[in-house]
Each structure stands twice: as C-alpha cells, then as structure tokens.
C-alpha positions as CSV (number, residue, x, y, z in Angstrom):
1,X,0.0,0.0,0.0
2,X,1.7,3.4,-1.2
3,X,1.4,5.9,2.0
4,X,-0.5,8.8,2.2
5,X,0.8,8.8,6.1
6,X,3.6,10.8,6.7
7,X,5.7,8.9,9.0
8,X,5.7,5.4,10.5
9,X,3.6,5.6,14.0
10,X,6.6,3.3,15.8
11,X,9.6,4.6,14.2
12,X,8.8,8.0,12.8
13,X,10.6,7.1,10.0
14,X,8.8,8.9,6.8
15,X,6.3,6.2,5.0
16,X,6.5,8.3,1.6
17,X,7.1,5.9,-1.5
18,X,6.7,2.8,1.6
19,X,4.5,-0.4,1.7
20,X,2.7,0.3,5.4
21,X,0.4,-1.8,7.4
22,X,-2.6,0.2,9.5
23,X,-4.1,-0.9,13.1
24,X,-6.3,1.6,15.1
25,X,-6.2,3.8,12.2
26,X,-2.1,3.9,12.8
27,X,0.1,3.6,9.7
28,X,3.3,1.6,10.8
29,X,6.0,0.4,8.1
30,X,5.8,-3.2,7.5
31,X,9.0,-3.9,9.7
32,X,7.7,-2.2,12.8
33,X,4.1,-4.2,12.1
34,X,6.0,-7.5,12.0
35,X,7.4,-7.0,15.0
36,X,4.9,-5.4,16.9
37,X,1.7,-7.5,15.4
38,X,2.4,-10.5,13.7
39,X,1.2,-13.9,15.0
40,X,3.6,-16.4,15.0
41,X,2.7,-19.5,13.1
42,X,1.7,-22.6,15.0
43,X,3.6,-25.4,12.8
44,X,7.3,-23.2,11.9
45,X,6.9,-20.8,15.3
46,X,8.0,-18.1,12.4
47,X,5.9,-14.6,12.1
48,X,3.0,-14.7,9.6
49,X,4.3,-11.1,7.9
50,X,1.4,-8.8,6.9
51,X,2.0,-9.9,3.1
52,X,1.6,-13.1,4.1
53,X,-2.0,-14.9,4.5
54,X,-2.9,-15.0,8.3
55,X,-5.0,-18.7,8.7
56,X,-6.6,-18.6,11.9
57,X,-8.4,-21.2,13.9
58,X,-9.7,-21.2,17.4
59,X,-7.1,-18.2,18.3
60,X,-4.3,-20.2,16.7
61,X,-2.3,-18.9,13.2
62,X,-0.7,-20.6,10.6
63,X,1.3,-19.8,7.2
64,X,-1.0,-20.9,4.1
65,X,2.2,-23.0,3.4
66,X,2.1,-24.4,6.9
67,X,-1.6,-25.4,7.5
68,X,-1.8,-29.4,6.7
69,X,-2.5,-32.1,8.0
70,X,0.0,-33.3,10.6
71,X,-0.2,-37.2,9.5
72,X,-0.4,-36.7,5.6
73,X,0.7,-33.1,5.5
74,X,-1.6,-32.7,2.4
75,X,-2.6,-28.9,2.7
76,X,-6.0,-28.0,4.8
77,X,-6.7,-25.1,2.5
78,X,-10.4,-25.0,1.7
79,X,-10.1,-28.6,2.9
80,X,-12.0,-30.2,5.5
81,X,-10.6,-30.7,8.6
82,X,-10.9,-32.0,12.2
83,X,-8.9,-31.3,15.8
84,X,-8.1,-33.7,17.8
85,X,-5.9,-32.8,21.1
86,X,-5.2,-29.5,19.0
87,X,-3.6,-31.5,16.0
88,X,-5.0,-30.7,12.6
89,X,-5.7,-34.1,10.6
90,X,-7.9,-34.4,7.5
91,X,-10.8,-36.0,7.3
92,X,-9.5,-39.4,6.1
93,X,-6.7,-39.2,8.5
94,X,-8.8,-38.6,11.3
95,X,-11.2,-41.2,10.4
96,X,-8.6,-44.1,10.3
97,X,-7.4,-43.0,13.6
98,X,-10.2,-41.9,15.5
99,X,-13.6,-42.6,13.8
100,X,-15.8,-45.7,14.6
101,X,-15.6,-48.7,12.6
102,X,-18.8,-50.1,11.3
103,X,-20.0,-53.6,13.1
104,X,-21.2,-55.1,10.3
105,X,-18.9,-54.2,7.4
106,X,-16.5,-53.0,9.5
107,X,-15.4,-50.2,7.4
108,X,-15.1,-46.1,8.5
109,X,-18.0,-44.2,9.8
110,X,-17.1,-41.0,8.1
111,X,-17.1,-38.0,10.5
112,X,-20.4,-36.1,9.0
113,X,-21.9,-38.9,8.1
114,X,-24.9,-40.3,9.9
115,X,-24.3,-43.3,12.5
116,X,-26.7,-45.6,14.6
117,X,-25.6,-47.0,18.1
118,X,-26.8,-50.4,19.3
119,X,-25.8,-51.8,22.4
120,X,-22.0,-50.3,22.6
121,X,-21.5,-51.0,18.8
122,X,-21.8,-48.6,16.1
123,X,-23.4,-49.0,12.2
124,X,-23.4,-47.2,9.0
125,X,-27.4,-46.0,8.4
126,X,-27.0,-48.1,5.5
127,X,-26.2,-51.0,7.1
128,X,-28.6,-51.2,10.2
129,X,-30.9,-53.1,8.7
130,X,-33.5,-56.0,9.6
131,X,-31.1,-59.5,9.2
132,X,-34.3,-60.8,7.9
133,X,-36.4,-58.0,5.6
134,X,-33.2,-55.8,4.7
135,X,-34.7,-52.9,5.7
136,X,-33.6,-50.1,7.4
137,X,-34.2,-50.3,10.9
138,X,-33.2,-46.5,12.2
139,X,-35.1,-46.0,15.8
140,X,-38.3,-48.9,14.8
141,X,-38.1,-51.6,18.0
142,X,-36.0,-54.3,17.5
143,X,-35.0,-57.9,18.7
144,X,-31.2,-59.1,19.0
145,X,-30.9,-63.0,18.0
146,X,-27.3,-64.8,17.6
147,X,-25.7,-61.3,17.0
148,X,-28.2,-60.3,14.3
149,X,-30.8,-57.8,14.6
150,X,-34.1,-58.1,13.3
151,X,-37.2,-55.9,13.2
152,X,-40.1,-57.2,15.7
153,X,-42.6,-58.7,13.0
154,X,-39.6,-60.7,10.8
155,X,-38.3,-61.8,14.5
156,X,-42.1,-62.9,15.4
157,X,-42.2,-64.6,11.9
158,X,-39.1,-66.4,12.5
159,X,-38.2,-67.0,15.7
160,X,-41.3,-66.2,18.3
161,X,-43.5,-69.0,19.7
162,X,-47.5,-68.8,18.7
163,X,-50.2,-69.8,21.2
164,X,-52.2,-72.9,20.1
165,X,-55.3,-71.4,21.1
166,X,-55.5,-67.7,19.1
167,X,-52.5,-68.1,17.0
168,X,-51.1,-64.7,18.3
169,X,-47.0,-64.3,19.4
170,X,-45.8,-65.3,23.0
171,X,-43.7,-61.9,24.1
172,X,-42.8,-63.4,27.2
173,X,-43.8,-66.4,29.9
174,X,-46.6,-69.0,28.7
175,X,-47.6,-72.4,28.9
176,X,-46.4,-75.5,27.5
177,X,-48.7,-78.7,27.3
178,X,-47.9,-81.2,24.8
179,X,-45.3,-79.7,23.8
180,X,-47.6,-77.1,22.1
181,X,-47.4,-73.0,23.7
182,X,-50.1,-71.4,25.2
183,X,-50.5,-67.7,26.5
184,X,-51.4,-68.4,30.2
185,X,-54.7,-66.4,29.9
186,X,-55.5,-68.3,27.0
187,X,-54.6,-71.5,28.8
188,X,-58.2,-72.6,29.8
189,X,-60.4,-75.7,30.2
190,X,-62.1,-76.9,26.6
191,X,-65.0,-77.3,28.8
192,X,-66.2,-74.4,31.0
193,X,-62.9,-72.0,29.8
194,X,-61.6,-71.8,33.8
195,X,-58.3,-70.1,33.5
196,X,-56.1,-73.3,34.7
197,X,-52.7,-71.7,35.1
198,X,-51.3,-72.9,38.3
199,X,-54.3,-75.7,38.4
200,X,-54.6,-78.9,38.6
201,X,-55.9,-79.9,34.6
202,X,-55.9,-83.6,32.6
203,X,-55.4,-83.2,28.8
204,X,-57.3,-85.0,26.4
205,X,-56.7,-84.6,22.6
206,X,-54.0,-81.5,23.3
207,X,-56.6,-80.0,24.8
208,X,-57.0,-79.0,29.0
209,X,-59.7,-79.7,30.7
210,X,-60.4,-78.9,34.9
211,X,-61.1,-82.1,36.6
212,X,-64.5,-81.8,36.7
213,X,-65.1,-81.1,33.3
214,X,-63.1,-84.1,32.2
215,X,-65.0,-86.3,34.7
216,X,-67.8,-85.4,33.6
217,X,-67.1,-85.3,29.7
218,X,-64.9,-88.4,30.0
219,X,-64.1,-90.1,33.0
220,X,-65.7,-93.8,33.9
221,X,-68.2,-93.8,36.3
222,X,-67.1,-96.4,39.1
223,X,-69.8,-98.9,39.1
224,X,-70.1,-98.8,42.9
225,X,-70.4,-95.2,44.4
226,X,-71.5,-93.8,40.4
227,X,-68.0,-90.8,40.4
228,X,-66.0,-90.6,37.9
229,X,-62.4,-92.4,38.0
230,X,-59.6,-90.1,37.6
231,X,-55.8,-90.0,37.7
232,X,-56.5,-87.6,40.4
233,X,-58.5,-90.0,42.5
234,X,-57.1,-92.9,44.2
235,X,-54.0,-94.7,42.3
236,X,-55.6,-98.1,42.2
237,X,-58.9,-99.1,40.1
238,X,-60.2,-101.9,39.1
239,X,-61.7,-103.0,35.6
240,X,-63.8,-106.1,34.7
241,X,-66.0,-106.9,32.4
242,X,-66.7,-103.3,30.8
243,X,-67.0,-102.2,34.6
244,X,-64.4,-99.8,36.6
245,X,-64.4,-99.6,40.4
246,X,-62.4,-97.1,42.1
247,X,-59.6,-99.4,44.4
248,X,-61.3,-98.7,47.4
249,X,-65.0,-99.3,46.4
250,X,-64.3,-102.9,44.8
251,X,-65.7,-104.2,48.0
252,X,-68.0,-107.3,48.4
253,X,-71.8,-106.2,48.3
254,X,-72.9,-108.5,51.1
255,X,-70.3,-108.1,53.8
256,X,-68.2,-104.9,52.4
257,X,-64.6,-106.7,52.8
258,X,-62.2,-105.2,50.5
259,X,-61.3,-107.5,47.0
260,X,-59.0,-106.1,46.1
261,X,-56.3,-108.8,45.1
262,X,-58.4,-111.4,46.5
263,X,-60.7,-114.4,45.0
264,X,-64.4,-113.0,43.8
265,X,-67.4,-114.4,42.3
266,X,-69.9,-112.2,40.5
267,X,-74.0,-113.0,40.7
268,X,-76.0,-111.0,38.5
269,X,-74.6,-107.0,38.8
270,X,-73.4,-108.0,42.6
271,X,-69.4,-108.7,43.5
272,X,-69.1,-111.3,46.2
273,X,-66.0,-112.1,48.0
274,X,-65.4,-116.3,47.9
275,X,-67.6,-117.0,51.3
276,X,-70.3,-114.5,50.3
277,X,-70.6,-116.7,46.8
278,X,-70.3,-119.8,48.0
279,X,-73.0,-119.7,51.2
C-alpha cells in the first residue's frame, strides 16, 4: 500500500514511497508491524508477515504453506478438517485413527456422516438393517438374535412362539402342554374355559380340561359309588368286564370286605368275595 501517512507511527521514520500496514487507524511500516503485530505460526513458530496470509483457527495462526495435515501433511486449505488434542488431521486421517468402525462391514464411519448406536457398537445407516427383511431399521423396535438384529414382525415370523389357542406371538412367559405354547390367559379348560394356570388340569386330545369337566365329559363312572375315576383319584382301580371300580370301592356287596387282590365271584350286577358266593 503506497502511503499517504507521513511517517511510521513506531519509528517515525517517513512512510513516503513505503508499503505500510494500518491498526487503530495507525500507519506503521511493515518492519515495525511484523514486529509489533504479527502472530507467530503454529507449525514453523515463524511470524506470519502482513503480506503473508494469516490462517486462523480457534485463536491459533498458521502460514498458508504451513496449515496441513499433521499425518499426511496434504494442505487443509479450503479442505475439511478436524482437531483432535489441537492437531490438525484431515478428514481421512482422522477417520482411520479416531472414527468408529462399522459392526457389520467393519469399514469407516465417516465424520459427518450419519451413525446408529446399538448396544456399545456402532453402524453405517446403511447397514442397520432387519437381518431378515433388509430394511432399514433406524429407531423402529428391535430384537437381537445370535448377534443379528431383526425388526419385531420378521423376528415374530421367524423365531417367536404362537399360542395354540389364538395363533397370536408369546412376548414373554406362557404355557407348554404337549409340547404345544399357550398364552397363560389363554390356557383354559375346553369345557367351561376356567383359567387353569397354576391348576390342577388332565389333557385329552392336546386339549385341558379342569377335573370336573373331564369327569364329567370323559371319566368312567365307578360302578359302585356312580363318580367318575380319575388320575387324580385314588392310584388303584379296578376294571372287569366293561365295569371300573375305584380301588377302594371294589368291596364285596354283602359283607363290604375289600377285593382287592383277593378271590371274587360275580351273581347278577353284585361282586361277592369267595364266602359270600359260596354260602
């Protein structure tokens, strides 16, 4: 710049014909300026002169020659950067250093690029996606199996039990009879729908049934006191003839003695221990 000052503010020396720098309205001749003003450059610790290009970033100055990247030292010029622990990398450098690797393709996450966390890991939006449907997953619900995530109805189609009675998904708990799940609300008698969850139930076809609904639907009637016989009842029946007897009712019908595993004689509907017969 040719001065229209008269003298150089520092040194008084006459600016006429000179190159001078202002501040605060204060013509100075470029040596005095140097000195006094210049920043000294963070990579070669030299003064950035005033015809030199001043970069600046977060209160710190570099030479345009000097502002690179400190693991490439490919120039940051109009270049995207980032800072880490005030070092100066490019983008690419930065990323194989300090950028998360993918957990399924295991490549960069680019900084500035959009990344899902799961569970500690990180994944490209691209590549967060239903194991099962391919697609993308982003913030839907989700179910983790074997490492692989899955969005809820391809995890229900593949993996989740269904409940014999309405066909609908077990999300947690149940009832197993026959080897077939049940929803424990759905897990009723076939006969008079009783909630049996926690009951005592006999299954007949793979279907439950409360005791008395399966006595009275399919148990034998003992031919002595008329109830049903049930696994539930006493361990021991007896069966001749087409007729049942509960254990402890196979009795002779003229003195009552028990018959069990002894001699009988039958006479018309009546069972008569060997004395009762005989007389």
């Amino acid at each position: 710049m040719t001065s229209s000052h008269t003298d150089c503010h520092y040194c008084l020396q006459s600016l006429r014909g000179r190159k001078y720098a202002l501040r605060d309205e204060n013509a100075y001749c470029v040596a005095c300026y140097d000195s006094l003003y210049a920043n000294p450059c963070e990579e070669c610790k030299q003064p950035i002169e005033c015809n030199s290009k001043d970069l600046a970033y977060k209160g710190r100055h570099w030479h345009e020659r000097c502002f690179k990247c400190a693991k490439c030292s490919r120039s940051l010029v109009e270049k995207p950067f980032a800072a880490k622990d005030e070092v100066l990398l490019c983008t690419e450098c930065y990323s194989d250093e300090y950028s998360s690797k993918c957990f399924h393709c295991q490549k960069t996450i680019m900084p500035g690029s959009r990344k899902m966390e799961f569970k500690g890991s990180s994944w490209h939006e691209s590549c967060f996606v239903c194991q099962y449907c391919q697609q993308p997953l982003g913030t839907k619900p989700l179910i983790t199996k074997d490492n692989e995530n899955y969005c809820v109805p391809c995890f229900e189609k593949q993996f989740a039990h269904h409940c014999y009675s309405c066909k609908k998904v077990i999300t947690s708990g149940g009832v197993t009879c026959h080897d077939q799940p049940w929803h424990k609300e759905c897990f009723v008698c076939a006969g008079c729908k009783t909630q049996l969850y926690g009951q005592r139930f006999i299954s007949k076809d793979e279907y439950p049934y409360c005791v008395d609904c399966f006595s009275k639907l399919y148990a034998k009637k003992c031919a002595a006191c008329k109830k049903p016989i049930t696994a539930l009842g006493s361990a021991k029946y007896i069966s001749f003839e087409d007729r049942q007897w509960h254990g402890e009712c196979f009795n002779c019908a003229k003195c009552s003695v028990p018959l069990v595993s002894r001699e009988f004689l039958t006479r018309q509907d009546d069972i008569l221990c060997h004395e009762c017969g005989s007389a």
